[in-house]
Biopython code that builds the backbone (N, CA, C, O; Angstrom):
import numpy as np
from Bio.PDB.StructureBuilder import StructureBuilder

atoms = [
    (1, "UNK", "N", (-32.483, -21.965, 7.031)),
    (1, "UNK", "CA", (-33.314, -20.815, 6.784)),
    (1, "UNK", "C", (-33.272, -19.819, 7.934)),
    (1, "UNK", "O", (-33.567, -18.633, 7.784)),
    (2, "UNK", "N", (-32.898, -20.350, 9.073)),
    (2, "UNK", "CA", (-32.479, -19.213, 10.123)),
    (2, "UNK", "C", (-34.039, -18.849, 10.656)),
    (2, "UNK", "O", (-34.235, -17.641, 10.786)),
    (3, "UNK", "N", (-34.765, -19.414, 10.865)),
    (3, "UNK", "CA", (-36.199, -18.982, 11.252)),
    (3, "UNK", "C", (-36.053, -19.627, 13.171)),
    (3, "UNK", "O", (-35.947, -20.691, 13.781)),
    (4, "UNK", "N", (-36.140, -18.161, 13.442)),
    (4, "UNK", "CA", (-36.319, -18.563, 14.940)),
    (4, "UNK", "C", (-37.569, -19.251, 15.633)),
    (4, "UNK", "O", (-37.572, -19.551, 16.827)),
    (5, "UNK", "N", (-38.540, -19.454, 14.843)),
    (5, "UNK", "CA", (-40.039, -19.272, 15.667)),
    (5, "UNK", "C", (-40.679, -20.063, 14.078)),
    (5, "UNK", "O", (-40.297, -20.112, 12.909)),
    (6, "UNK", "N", (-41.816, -20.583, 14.858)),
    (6, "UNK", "CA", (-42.889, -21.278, 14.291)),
    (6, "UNK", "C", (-44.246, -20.478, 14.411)),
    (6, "UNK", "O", (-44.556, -20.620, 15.593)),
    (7, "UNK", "N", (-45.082, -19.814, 13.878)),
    (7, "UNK", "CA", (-46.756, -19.378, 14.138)),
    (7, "UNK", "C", (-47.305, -20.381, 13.365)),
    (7, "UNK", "O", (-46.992, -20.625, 12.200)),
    (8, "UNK", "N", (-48.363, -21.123, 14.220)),
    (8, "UNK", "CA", (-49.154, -21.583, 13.360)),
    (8, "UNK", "C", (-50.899, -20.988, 13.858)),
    (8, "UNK", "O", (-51.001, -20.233, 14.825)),
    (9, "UNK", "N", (-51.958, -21.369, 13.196)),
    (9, "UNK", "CA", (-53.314, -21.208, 13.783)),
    (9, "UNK", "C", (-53.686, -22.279, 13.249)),
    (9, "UNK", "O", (-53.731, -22.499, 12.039)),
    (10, "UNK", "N", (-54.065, -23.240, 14.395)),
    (10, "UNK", "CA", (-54.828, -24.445, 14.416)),
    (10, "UNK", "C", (-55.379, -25.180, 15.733)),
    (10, "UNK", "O", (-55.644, -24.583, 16.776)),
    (11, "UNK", "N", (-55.474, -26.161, 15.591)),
    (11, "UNK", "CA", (-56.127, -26.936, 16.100)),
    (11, "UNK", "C", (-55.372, -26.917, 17.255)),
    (11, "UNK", "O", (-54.165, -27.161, 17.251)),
    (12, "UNK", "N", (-56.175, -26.569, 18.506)),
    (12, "UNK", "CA", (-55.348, -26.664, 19.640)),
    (12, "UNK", "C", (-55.583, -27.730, 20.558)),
    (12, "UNK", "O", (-55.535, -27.480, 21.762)),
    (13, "UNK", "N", (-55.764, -28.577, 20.263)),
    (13, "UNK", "CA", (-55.143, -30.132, 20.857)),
    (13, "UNK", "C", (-54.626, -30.784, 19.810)),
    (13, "UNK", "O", (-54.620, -32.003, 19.983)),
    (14, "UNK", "N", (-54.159, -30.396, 18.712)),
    (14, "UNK", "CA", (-53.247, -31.174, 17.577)),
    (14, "UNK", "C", (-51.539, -30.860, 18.213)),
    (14, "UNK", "O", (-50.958, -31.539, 19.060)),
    (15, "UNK", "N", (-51.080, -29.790, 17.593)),
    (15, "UNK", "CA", (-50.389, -28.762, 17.785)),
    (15, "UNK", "C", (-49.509, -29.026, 19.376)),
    (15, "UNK", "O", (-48.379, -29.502, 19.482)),
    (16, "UNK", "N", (-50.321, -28.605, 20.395)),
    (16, "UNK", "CA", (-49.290, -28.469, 21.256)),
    (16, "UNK", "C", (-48.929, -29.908, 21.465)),
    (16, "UNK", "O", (-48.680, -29.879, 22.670)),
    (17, "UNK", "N", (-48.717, -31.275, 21.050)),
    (17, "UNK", "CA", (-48.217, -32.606, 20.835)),
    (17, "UNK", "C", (-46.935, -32.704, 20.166)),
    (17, "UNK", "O", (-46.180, -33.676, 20.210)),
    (18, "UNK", "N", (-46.760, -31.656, 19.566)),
    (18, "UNK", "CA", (-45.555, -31.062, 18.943)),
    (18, "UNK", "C", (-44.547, -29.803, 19.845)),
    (18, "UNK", "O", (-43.757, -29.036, 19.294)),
    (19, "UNK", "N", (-44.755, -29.844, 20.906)),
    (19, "UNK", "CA", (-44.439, -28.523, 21.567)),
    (19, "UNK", "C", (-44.845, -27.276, 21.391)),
    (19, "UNK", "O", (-44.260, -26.394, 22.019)),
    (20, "UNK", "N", (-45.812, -26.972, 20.600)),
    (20, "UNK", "CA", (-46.790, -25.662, 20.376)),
    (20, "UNK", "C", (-47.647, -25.246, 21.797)),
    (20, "UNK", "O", (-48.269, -25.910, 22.625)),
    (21, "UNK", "N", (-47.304, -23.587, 21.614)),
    (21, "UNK", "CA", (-48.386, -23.279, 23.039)),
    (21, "UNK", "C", (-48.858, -21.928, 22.452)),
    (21, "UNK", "O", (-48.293, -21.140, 21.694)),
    (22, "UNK", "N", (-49.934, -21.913, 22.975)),
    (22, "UNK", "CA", (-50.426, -20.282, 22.429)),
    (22, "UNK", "C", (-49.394, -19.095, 22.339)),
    (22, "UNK", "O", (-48.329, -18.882, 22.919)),
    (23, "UNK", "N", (-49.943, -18.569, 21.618)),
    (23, "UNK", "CA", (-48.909, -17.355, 21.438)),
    (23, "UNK", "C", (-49.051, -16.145, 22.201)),
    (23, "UNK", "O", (-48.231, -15.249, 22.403)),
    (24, "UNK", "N", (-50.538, -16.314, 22.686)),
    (24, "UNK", "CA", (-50.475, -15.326, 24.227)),
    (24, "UNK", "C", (-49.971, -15.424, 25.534)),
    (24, "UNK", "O", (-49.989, -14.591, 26.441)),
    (25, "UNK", "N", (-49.297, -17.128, 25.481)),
    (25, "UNK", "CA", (-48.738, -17.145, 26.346)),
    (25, "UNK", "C", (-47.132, -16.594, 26.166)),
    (25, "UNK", "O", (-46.420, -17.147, 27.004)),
    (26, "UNK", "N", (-46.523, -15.833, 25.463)),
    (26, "UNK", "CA", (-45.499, -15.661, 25.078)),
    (26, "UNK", "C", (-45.686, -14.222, 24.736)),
    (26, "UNK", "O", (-44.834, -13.498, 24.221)),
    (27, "UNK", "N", (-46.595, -13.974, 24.995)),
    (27, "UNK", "CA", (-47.112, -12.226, 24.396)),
    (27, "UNK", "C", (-47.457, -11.743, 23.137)),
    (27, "UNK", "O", (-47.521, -10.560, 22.801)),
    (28, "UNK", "N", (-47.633, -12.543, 22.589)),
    (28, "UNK", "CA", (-47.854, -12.211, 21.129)),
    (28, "UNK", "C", (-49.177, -12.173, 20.800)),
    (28, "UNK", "O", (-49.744, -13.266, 20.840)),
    (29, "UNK", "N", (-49.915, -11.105, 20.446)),
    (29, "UNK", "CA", (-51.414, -10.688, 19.782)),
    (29, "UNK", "C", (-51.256, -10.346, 18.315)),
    (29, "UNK", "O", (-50.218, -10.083, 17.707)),
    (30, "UNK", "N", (-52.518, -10.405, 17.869)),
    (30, "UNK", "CA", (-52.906, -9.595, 16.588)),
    (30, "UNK", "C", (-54.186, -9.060, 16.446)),
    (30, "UNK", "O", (-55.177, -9.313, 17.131)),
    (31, "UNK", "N", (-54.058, -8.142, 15.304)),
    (31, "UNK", "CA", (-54.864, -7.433, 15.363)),
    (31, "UNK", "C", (-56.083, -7.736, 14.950)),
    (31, "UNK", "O", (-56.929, -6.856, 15.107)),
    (32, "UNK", "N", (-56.498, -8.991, 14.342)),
    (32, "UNK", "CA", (-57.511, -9.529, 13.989)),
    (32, "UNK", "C", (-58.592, -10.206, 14.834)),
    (32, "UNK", "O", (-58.164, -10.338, 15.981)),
    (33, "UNK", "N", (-59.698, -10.631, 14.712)),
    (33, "UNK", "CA", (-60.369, -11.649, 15.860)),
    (33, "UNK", "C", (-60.047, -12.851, 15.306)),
    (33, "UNK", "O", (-59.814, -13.010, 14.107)),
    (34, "UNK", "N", (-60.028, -13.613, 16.050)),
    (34, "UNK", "CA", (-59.790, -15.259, 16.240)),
    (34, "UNK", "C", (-59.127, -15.704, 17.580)),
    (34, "UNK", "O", (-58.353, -15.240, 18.417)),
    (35, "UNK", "N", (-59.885, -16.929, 17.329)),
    (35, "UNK", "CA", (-59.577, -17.656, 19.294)),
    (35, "UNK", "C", (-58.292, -17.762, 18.911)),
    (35, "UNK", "O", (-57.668, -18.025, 17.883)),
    (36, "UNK", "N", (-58.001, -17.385, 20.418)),
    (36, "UNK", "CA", (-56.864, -17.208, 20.950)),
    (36, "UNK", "C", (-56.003, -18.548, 21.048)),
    (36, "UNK", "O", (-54.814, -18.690, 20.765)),
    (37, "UNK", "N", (-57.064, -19.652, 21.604)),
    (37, "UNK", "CA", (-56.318, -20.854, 21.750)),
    (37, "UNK", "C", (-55.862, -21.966, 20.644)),
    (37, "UNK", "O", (-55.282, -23.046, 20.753)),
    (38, "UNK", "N", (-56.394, -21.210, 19.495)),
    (38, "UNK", "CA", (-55.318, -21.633, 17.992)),
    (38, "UNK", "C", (-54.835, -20.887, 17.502)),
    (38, "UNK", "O", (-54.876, -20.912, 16.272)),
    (39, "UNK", "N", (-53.990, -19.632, 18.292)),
    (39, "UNK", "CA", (-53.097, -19.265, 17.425)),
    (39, "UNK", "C", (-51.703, -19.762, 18.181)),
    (39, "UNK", "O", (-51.534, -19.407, 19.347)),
    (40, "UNK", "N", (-50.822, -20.488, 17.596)),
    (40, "UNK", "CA", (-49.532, -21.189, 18.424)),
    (40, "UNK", "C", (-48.254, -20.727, 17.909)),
    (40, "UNK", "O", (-48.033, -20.161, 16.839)),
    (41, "UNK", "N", (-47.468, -21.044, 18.807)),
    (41, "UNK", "CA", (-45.770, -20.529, 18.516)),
    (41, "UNK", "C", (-45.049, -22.114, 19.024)),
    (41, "UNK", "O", (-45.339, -22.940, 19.889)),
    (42, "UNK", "N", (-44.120, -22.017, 18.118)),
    (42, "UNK", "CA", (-42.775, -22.824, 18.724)),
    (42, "UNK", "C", (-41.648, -22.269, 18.508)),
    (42, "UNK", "O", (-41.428, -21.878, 17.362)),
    (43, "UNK", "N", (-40.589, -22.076, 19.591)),
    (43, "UNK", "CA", (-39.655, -21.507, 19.230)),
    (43, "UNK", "C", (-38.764, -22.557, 19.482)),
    (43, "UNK", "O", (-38.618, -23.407, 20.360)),
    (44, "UNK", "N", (-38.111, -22.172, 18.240)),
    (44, "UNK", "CA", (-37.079, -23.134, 17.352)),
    (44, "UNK", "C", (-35.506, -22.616, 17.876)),
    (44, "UNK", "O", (-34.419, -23.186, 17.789)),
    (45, "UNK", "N", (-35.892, -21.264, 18.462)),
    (45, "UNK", "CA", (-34.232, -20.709, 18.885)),
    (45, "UNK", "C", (-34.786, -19.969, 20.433)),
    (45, "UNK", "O", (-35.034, -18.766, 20.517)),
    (46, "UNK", "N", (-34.920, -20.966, 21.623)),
    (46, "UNK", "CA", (-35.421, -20.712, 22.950)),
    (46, "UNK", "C", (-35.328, -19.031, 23.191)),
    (46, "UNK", "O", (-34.194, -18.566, 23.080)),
    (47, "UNK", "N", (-36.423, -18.084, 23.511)),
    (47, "UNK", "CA", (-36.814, -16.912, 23.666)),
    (47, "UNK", "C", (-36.472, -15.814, 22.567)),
    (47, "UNK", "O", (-35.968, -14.692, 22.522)),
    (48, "UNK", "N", (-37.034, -16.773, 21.689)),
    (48, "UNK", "CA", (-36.827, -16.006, 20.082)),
    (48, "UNK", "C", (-37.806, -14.779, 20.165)),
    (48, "UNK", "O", (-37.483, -13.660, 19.767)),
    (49, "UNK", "N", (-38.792, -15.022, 20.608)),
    (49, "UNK", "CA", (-39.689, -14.236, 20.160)),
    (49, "UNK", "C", (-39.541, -12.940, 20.884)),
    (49, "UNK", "O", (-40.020, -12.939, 22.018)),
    (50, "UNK", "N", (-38.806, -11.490, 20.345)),
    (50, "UNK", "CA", (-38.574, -10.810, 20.930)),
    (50, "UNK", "C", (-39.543, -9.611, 21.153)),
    (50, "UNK", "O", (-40.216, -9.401, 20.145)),
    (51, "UNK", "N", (-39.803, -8.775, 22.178)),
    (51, "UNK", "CA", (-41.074, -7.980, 22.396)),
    (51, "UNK", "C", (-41.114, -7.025, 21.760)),
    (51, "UNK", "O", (-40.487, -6.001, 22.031)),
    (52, "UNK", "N", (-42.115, -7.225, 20.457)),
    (52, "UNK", "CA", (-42.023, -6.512, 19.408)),
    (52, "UNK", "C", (-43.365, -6.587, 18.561)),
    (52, "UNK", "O", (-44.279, -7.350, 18.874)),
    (53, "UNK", "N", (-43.412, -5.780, 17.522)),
    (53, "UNK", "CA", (-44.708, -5.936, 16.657)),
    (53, "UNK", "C", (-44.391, -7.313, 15.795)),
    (53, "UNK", "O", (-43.373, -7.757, 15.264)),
    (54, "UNK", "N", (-46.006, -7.855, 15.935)),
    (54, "UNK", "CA", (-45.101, -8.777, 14.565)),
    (54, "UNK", "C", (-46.267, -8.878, 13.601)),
    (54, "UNK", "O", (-47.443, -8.988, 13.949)),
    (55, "UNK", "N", (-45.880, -8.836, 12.520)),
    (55, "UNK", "CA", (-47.259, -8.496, 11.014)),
    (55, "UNK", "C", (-47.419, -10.305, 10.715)),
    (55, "UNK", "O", (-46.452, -11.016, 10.441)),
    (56, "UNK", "N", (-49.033, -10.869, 10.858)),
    (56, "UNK", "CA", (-49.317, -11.521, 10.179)),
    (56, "UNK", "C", (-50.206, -11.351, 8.898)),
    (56, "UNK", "O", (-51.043, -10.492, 8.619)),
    (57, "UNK", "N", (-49.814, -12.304, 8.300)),
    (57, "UNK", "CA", (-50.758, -12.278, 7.151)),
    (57, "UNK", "C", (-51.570, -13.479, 6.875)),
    (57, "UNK", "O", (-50.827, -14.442, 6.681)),
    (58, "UNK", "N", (-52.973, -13.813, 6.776)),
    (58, "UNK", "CA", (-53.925, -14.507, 6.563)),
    (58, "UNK", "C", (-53.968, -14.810, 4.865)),
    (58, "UNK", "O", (-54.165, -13.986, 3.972)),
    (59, "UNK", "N", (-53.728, -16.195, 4.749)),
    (59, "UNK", "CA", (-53.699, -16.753, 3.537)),
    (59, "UNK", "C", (-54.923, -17.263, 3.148)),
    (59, "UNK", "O", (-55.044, -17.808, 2.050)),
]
sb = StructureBuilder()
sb.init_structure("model")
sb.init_model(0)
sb.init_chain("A")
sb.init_seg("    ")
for serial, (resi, resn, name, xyz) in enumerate(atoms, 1):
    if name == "N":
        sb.init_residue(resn, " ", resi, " ")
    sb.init_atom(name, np.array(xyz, "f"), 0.0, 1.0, " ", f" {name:<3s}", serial, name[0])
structure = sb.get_structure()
């Protein structure tokens, strides 16, 4: 599927057990409120995440 990167929002002592770390530590915000320390990234292709907008959407 070619997906460089993982976002998840969860549980942040689940998650980074899997190699997940916040996504502010990597620079990534949104425009919504929610703690910061469940929203997570893994990158699947090392410094995928390039400095850029990125659109989430809340399911």
């Amino acid at each position: 599927m070619a997906y460089k990167s993982i976002v998840v929002l969860g549980h942040s002592e689940y998650y980074p057990k899997f190699g997940f770390m916040t996504a502010y530590e990597k620079g990534i915000i949104v425009s919504f409120e929610m703690p910061s320390e469940a929203f997570m990234i893994i990158e699947l292709i090392p410094n995928s995440p390039e400095k850029r907008s990125w659109y989430c959407e809340v399911f």
